[in-house]
Z-matrix of the N, CA and C atoms (Angstrom, degrees):
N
C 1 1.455
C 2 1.529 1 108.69
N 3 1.598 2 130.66 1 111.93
C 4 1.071 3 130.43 2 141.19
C 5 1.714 4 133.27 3 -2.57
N 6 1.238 5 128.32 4 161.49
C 7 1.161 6 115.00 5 -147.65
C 8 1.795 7 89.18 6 -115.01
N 9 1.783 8 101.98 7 -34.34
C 10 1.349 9 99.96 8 154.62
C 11 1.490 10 135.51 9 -29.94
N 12 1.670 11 107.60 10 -76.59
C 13 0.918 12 143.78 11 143.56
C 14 1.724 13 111.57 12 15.10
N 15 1.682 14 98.97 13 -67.60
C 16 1.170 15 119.69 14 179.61
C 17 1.898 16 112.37 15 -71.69
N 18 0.902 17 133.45 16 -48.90
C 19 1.758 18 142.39 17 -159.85
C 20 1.582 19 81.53 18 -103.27
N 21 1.389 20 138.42 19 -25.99
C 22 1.614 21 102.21 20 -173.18
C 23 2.053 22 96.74 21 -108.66
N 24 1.510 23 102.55 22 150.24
C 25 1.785 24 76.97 23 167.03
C 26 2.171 25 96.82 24 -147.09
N 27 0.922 26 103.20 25 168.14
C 28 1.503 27 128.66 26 -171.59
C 29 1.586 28 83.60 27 -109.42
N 30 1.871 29 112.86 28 135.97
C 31 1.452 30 98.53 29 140.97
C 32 1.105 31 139.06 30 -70.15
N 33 1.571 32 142.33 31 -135.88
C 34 1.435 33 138.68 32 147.30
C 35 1.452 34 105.13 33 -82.79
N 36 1.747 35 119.47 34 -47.25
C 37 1.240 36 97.98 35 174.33
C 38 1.340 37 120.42 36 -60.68
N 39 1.816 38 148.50 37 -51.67
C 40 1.073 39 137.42 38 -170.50
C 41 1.811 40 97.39 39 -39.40
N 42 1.195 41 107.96 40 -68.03
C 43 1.679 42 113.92 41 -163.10
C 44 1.505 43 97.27 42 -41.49
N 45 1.426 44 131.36 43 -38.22
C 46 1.557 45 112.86 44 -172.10
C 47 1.705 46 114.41 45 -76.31
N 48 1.554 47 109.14 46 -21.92
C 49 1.123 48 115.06 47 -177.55
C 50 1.397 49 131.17 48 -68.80
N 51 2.060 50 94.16 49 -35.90
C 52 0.850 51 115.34 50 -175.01
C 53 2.137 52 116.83 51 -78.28
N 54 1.766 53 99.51 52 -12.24
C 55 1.641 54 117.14 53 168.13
C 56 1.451 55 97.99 54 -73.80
N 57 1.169 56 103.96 55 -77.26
C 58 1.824 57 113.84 56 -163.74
C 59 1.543 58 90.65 57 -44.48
N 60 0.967 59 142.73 58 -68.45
C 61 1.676 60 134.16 59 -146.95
C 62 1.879 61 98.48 60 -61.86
N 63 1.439 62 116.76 61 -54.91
C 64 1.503 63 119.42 62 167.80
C 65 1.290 64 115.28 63 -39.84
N 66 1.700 65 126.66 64 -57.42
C 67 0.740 66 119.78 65 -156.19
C 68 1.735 67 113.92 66 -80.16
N 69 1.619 68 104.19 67 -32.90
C 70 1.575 69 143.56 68 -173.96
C 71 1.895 70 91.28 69 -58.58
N 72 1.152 71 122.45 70 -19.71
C 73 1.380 72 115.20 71 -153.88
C 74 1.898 73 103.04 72 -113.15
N 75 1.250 74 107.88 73 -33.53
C 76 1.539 75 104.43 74 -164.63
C 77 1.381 76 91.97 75 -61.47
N 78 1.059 77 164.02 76 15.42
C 79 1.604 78 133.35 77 139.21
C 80 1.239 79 112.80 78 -126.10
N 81 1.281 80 100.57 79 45.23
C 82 2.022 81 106.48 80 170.43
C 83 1.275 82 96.98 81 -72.55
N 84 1.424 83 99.60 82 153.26
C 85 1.701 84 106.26 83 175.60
C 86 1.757 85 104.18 84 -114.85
N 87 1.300 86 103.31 85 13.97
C 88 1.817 87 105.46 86 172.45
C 89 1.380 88 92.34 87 -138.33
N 90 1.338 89 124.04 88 160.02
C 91 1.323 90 146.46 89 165.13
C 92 1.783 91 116.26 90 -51.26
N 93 0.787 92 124.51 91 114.59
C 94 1.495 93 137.48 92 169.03
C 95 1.476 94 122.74 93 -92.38
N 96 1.075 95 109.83 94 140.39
C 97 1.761 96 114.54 95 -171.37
C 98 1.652 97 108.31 96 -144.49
N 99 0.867 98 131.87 97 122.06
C 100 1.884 99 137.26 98 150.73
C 101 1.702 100 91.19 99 -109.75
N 102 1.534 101 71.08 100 149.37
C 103 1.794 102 102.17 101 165.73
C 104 1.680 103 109.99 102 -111.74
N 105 1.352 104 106.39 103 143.77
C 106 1.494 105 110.20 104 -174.21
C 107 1.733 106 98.28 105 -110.07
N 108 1.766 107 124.28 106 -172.20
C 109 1.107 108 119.53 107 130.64
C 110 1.208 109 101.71 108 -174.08
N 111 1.429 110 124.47 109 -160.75
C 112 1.359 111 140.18 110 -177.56
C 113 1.508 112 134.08 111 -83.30
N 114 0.766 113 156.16 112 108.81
C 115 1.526 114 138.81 113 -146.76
C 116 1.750 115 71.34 114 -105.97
N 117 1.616 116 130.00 115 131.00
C 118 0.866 117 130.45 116 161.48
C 119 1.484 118 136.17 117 -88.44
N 120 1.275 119 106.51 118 -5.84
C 121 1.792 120 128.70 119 155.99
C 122 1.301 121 113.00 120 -49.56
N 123 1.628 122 91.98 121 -68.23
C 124 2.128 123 114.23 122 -144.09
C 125 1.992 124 89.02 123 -99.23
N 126 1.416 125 114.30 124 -29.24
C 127 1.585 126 106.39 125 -174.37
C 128 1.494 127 94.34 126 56.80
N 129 1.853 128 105.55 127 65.06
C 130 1.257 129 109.79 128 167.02
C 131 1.511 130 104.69 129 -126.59
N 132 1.089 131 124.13 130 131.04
C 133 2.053 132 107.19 131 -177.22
C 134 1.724 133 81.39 132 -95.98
N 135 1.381 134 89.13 133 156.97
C 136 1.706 135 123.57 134 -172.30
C 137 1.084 136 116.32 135 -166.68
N 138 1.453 137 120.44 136 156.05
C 139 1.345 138 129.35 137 -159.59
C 140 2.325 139 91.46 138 -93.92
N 141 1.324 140 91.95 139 119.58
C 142 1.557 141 119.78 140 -179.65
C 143 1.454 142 101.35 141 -35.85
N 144 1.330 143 114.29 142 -63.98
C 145 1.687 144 124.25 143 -174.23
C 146 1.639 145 107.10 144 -151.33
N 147 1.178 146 112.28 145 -176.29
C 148 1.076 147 124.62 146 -164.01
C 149 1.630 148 115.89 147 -91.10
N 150 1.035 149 127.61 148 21.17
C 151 1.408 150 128.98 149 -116.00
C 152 1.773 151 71.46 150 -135.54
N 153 1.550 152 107.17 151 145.27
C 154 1.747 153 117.93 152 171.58
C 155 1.905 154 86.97 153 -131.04
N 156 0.802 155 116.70 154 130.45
C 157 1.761 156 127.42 155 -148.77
C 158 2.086 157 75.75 156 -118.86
N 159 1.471 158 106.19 157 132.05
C 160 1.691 159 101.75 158 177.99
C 161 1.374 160 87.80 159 -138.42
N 162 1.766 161 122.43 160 6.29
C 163 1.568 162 117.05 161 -177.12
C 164 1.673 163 94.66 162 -118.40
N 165 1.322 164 114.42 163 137.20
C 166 2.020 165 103.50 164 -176.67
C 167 1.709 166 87.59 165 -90.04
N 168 1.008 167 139.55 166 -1.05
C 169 1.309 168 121.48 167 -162.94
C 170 1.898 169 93.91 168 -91.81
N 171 1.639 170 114.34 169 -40.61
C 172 0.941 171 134.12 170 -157.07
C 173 2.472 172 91.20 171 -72.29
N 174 1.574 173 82.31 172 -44.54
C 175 1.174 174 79.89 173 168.67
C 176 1.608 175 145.55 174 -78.78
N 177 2.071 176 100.70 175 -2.04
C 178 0.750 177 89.69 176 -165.85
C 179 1.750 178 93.18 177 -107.92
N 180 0.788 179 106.63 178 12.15
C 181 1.556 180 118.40 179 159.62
C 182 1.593 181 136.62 180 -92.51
N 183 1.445 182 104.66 181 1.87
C 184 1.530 183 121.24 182 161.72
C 185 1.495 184 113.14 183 -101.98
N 186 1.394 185 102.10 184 -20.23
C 187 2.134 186 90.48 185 175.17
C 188 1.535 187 107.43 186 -74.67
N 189 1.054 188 101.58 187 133.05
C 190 1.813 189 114.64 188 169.60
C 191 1.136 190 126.30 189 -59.55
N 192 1.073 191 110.37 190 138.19
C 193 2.187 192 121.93 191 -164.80
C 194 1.727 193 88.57 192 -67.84
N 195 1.008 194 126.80 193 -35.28
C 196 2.162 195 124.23 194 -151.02
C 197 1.313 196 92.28 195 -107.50
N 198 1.675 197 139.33 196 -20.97
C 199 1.552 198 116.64 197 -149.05
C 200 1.243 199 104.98 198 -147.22
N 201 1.473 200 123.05 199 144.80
C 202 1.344 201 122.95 200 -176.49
C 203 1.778 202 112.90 201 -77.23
N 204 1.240 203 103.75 202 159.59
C 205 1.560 204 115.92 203 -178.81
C 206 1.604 205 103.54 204 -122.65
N 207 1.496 206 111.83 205 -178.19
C 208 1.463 207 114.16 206 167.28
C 209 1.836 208 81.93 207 -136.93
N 210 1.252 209 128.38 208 130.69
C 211 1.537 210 117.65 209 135.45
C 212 1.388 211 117.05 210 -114.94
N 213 1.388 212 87.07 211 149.91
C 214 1.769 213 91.29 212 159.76
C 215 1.369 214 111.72 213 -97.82
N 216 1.265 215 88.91 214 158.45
C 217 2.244 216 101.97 215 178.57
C 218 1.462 217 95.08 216 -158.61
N 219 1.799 218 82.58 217 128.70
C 220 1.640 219 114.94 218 150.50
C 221 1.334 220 103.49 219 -75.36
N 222 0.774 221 125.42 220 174.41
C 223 1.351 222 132.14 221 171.81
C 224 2.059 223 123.92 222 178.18
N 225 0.898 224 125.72 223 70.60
C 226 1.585 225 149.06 224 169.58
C 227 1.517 226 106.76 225 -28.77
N 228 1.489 227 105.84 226 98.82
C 229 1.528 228 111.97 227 -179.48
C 230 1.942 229 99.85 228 -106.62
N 231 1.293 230 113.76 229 172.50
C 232 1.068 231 99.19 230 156.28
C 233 1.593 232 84.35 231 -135.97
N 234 1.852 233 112.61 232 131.86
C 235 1.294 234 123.40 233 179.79
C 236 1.707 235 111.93 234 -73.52
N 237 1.199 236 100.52 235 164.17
C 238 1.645 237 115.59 236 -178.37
C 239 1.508 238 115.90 237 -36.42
N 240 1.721 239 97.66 238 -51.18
C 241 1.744 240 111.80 239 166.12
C 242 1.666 241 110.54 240 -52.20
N 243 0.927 242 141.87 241 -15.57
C 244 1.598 243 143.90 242 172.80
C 245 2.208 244 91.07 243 100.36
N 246 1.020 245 107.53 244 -5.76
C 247 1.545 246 100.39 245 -175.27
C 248 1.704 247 115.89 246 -80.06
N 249 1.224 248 132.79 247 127.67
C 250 1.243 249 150.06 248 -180.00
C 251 1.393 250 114.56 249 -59.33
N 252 1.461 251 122.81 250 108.51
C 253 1.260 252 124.57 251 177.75
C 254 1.317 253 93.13 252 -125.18
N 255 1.688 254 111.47 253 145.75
C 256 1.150 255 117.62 254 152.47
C 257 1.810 256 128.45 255 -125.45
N 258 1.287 257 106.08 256 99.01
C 259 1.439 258 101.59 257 -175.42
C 260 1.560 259 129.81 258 -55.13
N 261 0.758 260 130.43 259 163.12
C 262 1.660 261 128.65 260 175.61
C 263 1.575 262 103.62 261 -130.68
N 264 0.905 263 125.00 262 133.96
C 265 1.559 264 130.58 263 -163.67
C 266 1.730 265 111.11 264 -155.04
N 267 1.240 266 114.48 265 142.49
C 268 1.296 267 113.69 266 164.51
C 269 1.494 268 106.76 267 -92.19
N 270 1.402 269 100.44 268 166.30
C 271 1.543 270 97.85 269 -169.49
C 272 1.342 271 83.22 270 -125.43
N 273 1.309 272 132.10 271 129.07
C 274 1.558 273 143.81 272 173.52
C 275 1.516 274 90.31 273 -80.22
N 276 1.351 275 140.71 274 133.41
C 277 1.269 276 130.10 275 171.48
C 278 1.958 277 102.79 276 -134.54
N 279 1.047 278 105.62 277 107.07
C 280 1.698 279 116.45 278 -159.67
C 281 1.702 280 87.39 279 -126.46
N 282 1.625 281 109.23 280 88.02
C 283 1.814 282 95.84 281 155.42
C 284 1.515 283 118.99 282 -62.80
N 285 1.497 284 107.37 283 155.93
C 286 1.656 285 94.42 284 175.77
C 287 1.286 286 112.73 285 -90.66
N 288 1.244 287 120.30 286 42.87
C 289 1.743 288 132.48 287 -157.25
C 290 1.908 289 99.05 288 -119.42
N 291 1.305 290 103.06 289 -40.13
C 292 1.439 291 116.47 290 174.40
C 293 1.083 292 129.50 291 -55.00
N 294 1.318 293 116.17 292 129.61
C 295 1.704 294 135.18 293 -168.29
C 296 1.895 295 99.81 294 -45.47
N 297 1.092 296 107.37 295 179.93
C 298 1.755 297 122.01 296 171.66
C 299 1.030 298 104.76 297 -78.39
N 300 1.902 299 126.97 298 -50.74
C 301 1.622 300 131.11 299 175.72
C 302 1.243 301 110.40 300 -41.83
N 303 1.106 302 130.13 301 -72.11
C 304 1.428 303 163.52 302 -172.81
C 305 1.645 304 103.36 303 -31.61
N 306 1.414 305 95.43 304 -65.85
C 307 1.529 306 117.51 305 169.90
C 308 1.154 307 115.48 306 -44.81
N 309 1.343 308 124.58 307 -61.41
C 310 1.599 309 128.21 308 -154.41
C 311 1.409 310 96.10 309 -106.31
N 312 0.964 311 143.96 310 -6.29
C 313 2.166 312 145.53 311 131.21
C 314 1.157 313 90.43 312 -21.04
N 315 2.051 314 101.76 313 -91.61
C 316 1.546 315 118.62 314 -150.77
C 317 1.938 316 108.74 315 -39.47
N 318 1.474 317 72.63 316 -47.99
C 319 2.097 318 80.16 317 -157.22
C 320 1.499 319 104.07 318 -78.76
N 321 1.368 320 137.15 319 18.82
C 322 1.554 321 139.97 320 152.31
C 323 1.156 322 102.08 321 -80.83
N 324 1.529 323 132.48 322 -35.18
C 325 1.160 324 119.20 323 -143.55
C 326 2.025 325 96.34 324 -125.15
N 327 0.969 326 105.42 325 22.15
C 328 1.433 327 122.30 326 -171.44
C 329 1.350 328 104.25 327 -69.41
N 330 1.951 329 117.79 328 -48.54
C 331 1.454 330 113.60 329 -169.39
C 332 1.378 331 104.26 330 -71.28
N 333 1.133 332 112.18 331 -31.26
C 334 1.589 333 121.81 332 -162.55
C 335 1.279 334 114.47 333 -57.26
N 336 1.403 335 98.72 334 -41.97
C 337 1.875 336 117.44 335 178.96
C 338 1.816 337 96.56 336 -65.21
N 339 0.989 338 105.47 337 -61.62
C 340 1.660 339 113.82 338 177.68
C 341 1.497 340 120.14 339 -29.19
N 342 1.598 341 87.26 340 -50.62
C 343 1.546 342 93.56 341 -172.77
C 344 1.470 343 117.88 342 -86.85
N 345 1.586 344 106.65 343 -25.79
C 346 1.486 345 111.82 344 173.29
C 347 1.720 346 131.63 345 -60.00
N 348 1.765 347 91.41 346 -29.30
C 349 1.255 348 102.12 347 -147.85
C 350 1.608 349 82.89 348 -102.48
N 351 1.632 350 133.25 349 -0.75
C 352 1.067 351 122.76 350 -171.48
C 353 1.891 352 124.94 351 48.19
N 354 1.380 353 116.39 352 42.31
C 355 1.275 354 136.90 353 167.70
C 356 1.604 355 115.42 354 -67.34
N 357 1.416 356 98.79 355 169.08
C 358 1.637 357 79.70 356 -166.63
C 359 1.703 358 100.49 357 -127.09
N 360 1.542 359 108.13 358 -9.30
C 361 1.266 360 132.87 359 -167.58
C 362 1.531 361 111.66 360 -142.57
N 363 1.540 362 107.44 361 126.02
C 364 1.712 363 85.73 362 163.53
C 365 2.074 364 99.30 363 -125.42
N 366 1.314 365 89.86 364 161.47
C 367 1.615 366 110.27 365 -177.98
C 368 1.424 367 98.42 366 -110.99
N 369 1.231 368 101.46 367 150.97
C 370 1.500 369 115.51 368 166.81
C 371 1.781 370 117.40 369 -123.60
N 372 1.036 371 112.02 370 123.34
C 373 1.446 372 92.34 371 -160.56
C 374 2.237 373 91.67 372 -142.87
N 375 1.416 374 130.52 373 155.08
C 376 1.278 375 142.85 374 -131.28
C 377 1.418 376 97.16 375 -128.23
N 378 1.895 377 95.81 376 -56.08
C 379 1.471 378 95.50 377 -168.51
C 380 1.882 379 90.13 378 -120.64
N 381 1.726 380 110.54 379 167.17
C 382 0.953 381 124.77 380 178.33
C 383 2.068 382 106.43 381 -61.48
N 384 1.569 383 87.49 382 -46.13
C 385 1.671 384 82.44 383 -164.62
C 386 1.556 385 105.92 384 -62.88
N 387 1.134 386 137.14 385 13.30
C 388 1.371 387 115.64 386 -163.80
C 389 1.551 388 95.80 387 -106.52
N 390 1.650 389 125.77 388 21.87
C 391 1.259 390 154.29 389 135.27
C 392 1.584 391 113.77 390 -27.79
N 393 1.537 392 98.77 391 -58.51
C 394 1.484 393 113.81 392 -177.29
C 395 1.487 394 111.78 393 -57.33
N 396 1.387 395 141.75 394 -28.70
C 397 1.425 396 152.32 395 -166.61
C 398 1.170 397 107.69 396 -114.78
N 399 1.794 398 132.74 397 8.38
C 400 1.045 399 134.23 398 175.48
C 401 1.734 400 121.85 399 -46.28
N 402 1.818 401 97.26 400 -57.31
C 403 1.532 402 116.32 401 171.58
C 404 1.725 403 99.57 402 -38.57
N 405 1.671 404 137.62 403 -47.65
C 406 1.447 405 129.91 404 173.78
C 407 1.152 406 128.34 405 -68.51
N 408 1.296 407 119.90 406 -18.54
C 409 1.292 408 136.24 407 166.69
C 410 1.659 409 121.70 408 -78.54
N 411 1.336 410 106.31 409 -7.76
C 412 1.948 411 87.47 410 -178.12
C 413 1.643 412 73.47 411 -140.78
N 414 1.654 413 129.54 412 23.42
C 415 1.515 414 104.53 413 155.65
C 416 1.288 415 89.77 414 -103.56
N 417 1.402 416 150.89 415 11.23
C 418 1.485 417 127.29 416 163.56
C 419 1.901 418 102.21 417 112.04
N 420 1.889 419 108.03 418 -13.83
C 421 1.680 420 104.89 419 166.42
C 422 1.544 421 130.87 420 -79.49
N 423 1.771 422 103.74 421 44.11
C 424 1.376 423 101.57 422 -157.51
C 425 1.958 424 94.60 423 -83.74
């Protein structure tokens, strides 16, 4: 067991939420979003609010200007071939506004989210708006 592993933890409910929403999503026909974060007490990640975000604008107006997030996104492309893929990706979301603490929390506990949430891609992204160019980013126009 990782050392992560150990200092960060998921309950049982996050972990079921975090199946059903993966699994709940591969044939969405709109974009899906949860927000994760840190409980900085307990060093428990948990889902932020209750909220499944299917607008990025809507979403990109709930990430915080000072503090990092984790989301996941479905997201429904249709590729060049006309065939329907939908990626699932974490979105590393690191403003460059955020303290050093803040920083070195999120990014210990980065694989963990990766590995928990069974993602297949992760993004790293600074500012909220770069939300808007997402659709170029998981077709391969990064």
């Amino acid at each position: 067991m990782s050392s992560e592993s150990r200092l960060y933890t998921f309950s049982p409910e996050t972990r079921d939420k975090l199946r059903k929403f993966r699994l709940g999503t591969s044939r969405a026909k709109d974009p899906q979003a949860v927000i994760y974060q840190i409980d900085k007490s307990t060093l428990e990640i948990a889902q932020a609010d209750d909220e499944v975000y299917t607008d990025m604008q809507t979403l990109s107006d709930e990430l915080p200007d000072h503090s990092p997030r984790y989301v996941l996104l479905s997201y429904p492309l249709t590729l060049q071939s006309g065939r329907l893929s939908v990626p699932y990706v974490l979105i590393f979301y690191m403003p460059v506004t955020c303290n050093a603490e803040l920083r070195m929390l999120y990014a210990g506990a980065k694989e963990l989210v990766r590995n928990t949430a069974e993602v297949g891609k992760v993004l790293e992204m600074q500012e909220a708006e770069e939300l808007e160019t997402i659709e170029e980013k998981l077709s391969g126009g990064e």
